[in-house]
N, C-alpha and C positions, 0 to 999 in steps of 0.2 A: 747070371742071376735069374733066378726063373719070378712069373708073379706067382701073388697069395691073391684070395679071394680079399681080403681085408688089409689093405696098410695099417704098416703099425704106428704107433704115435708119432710123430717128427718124422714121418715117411710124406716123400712126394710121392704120388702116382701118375705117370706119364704114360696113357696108353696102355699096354699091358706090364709096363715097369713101373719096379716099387725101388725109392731109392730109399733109404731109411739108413739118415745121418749116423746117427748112433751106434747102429750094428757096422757101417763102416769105420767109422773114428776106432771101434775093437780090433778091427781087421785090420786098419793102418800100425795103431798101435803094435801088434803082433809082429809086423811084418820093420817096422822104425825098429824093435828088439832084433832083429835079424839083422838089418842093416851096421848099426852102430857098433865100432867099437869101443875102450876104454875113452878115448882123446877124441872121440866123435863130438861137436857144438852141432848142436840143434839153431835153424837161422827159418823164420818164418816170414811170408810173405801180408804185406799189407794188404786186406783186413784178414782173411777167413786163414791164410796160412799161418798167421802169427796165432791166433787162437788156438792154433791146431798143435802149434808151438810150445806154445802156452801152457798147456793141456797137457803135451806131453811130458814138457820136462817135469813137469808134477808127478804124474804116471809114471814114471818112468827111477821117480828117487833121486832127480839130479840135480844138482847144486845151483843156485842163484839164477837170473832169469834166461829166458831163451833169447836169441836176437830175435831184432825185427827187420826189414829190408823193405822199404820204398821203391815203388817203382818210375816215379812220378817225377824226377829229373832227366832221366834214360829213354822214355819215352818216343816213341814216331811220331806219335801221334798226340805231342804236348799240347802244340798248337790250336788243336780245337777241345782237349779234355783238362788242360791247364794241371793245375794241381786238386786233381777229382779225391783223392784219398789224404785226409789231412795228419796221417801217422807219417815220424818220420823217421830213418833209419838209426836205430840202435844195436850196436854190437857191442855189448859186455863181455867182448872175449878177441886176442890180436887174432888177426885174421893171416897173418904172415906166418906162413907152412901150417895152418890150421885142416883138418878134416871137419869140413862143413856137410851137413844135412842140410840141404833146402827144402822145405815144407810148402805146400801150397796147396787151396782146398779142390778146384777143378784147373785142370789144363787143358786149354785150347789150340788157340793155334801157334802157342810157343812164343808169340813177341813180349808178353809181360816175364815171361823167365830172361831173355835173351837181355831184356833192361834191368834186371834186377842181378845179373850176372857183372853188368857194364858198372852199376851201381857198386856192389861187392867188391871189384877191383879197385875201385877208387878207396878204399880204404886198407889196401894190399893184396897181397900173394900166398890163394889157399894154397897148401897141398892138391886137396881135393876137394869138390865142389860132385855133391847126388843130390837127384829129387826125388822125392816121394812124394806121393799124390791122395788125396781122399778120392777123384773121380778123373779119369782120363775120357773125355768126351770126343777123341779124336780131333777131325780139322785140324789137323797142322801146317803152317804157314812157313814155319823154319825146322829144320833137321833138330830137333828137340825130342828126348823122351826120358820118361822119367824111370828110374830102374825102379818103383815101386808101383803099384797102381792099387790101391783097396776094389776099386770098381771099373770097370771100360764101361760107355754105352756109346750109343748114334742118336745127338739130337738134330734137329734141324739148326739149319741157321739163322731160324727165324727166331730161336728162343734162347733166352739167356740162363746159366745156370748158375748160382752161387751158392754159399755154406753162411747161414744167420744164424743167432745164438740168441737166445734165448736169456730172459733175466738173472733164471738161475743155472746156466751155464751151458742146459742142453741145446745141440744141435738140431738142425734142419733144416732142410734145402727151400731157396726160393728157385721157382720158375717161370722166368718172366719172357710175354712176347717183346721182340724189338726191332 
């Protein structure tokens, strides 16, 4: 992704990168129509993957909601983040020999996929289980990856990335020190 002189509206600028939510959610999109076939369930991650979920099966023309999947029982790390995200997992569709698309807005170092996987089991036995990603930021912690990626970058680990939403529905990245 190279920079512009000017980010565009709902663009973060981090240094000489422009992440610009929007123009990625296209590219995801693009790339979720290559992925999916007929029997593909779209299954999104609490908060920013579900929206992305969300979004898509709209986009997309597809029938009745997308899942949602919790991370927040699967956890490593319950014990000091408890139940940080208060969505909880909804699957409007059996999950037993199902083709799942997992959605998620940035991947890190792979342990909120590896509990939200632990999470998905507990309600049966996909087929298949893919992820696709708004933003692969590298750092990975477990052998995770996602077969799609809209964006790669390298941020520190000093700083946090996430996908926020706006009232009327647009995208755009927060970037926080932590």
């Amino acid at each position: 992704m190279s920079s512009a002189p000017s980010a565009a509206p709902g663009a973060v600028r981090q240094g000489h990168l422009a992440l610009d939510a929007e123009a990625l959610y296209a590219e995801l999109l693009r790339g979720v129509r290559a992925l999916r076939g007929p029997q593909t369930q779209l299954a999104g991650i609490a908060s920013g993957g579900a929206w992305l979920a969300e979004r898509l099966q709209r986009d997309l023309g597809l029938a009745g909601p997308a899942g949602v999947l919790s991370s927040a029982m699967h956890r490593d790390d319950f014990a000091q983040r408890g139940l940080a995200c208060s969505a909880q997992t909804t699957l409007p569709f059996d999950v037993n020999g199902a083709d799942i698309l997992l959605l998620d807005d940035v991947l890190y170092t792979g342990r909120t996929i590896r509990a939200v996987l632990n999470e998905l089991f507990d309600y049966g036995r996909p087929a298949s289980v893919r992820l696709a990603v708004l933003v692969d930021r590298g750092g990975r912690e477990l052998p995770i990856q996602a077969e799609f990626a809209a964006a790669r970058v390298l941020l520190p680990p000093t700083q946090s990335l996430s996908l926020a939403r706006a009232v009327d529905g647009a995208f755009h990245f927060d970037v926080k020190e932590v």
